[in-house]
C-alpha positions as CSV (number, residue, x, y, z in Angstrom):
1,X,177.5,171.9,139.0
2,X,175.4,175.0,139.2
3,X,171.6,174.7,140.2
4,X,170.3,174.3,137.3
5,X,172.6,172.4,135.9
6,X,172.0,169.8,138.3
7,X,167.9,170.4,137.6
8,X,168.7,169.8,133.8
9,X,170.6,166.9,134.7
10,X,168.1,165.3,136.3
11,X,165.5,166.4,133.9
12,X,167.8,164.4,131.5
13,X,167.6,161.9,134.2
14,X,163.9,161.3,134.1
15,X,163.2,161.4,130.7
16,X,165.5,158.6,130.0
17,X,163.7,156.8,132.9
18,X,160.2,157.7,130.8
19,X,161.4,156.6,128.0
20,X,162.8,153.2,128.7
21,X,159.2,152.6,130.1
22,X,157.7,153.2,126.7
23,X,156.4,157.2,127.6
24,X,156.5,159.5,124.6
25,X,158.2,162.8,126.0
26,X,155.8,165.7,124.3
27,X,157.5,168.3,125.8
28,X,160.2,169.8,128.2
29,X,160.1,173.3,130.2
30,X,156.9,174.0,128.7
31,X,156.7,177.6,130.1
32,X,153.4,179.9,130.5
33,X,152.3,183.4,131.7
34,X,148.8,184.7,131.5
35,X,146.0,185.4,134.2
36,X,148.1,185.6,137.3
37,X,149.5,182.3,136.5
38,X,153.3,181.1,135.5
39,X,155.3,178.4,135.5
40,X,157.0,176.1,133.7
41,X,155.9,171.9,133.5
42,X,159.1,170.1,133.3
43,X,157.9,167.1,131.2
44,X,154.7,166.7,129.8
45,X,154.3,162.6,128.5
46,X,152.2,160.2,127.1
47,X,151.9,156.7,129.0
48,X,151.8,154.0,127.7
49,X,148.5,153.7,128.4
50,X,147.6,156.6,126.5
51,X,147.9,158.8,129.9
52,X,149.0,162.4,129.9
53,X,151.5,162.6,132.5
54,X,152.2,166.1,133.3
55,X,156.0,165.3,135.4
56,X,157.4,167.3,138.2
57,X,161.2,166.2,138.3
58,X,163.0,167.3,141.5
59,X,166.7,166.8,141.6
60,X,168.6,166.8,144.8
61,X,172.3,166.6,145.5
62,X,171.8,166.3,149.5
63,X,169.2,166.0,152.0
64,X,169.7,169.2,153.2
65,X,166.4,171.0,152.2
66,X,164.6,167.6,151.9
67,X,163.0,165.2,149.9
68,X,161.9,165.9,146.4
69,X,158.5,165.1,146.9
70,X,158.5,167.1,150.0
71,X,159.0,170.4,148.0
72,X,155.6,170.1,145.4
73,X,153.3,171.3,148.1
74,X,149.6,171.7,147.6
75,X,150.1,175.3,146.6
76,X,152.6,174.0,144.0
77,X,150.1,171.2,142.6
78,X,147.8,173.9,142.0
79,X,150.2,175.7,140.2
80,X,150.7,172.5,138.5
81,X,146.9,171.8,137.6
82,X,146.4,175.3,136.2
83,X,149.7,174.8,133.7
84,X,148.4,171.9,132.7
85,X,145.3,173.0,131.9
86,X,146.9,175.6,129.8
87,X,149.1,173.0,128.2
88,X,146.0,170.8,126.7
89,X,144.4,174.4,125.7
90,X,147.9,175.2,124.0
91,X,147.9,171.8,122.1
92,X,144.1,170.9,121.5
93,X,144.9,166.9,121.7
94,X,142.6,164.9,123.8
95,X,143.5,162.3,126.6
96,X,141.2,160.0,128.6
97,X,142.9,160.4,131.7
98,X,145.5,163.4,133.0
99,X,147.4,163.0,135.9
100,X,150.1,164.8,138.3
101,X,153.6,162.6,138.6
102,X,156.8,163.5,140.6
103,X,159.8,162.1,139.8
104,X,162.9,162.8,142.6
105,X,166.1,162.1,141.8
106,X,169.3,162.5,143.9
107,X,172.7,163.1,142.8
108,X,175.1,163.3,145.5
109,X,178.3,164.6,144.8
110,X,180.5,161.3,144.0
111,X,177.4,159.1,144.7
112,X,175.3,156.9,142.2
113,X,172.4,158.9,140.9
114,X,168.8,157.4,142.1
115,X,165.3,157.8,141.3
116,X,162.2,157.8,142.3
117,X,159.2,158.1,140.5
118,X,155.4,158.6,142.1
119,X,152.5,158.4,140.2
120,X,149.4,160.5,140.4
121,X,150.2,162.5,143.2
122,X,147.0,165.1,141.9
């Protein structure tokens, strides 16, 4: 499996995971470009609690280039904070409370696929 087949896959992954919890997915690879930012927010959810989760899923098949959670650096949950802040301009709906989750999943070749969810990392 290519690279971002595997990220799909675990994108899948997670938002089965979500979902099973009682999220509400709002929307996958939300993408955006405008004012020196871009990106793209792998899952934007709604908690149960009435949260907006904004998800980072990172999908390993080794340990090679480390953890998931090692890779969303603070540059990246910048990155992170700006998309979302375009996201809830985009979609004018209103939450209490909006937080930054990472979800890491790992799918070795051959292996059982794991994951690991982190909640309000920013």
């Amino acid at each position: 499996m290519d690279k971002q087949g595997l990220g799909r896959a675990g994108e899948d992954v997670a938002c089965e995971y979500l979902i099973g919890l009682g999220w509400e997915v709002l929307d996958r690879n939300w993408r955006y470009s405008g004012g020196g930012l871009r990106g793209e927010l792998d899952v934007v959810a709604r908690a149960p609690d009435g949260t907006l989760a904004v998800v980072e899923v990172k999908t390993r098949s080794g340990d090679g280039y480390g953890t998931g959670f090692e890779a969303v650096t603070p540059k990246k949950v910048a990155q992170l904070r700006g998309l979302t802040a375009q996201w809830l301009l985009a979609h004018r709906e209103r939450f209490a409370h909006v937080r930054i989750d990472v979800v890491a999943v790992s799918a070795p070749p051959g292996g059982p696929v794991t994951l690991e969810h982190r909640a309000a990392v920013a």
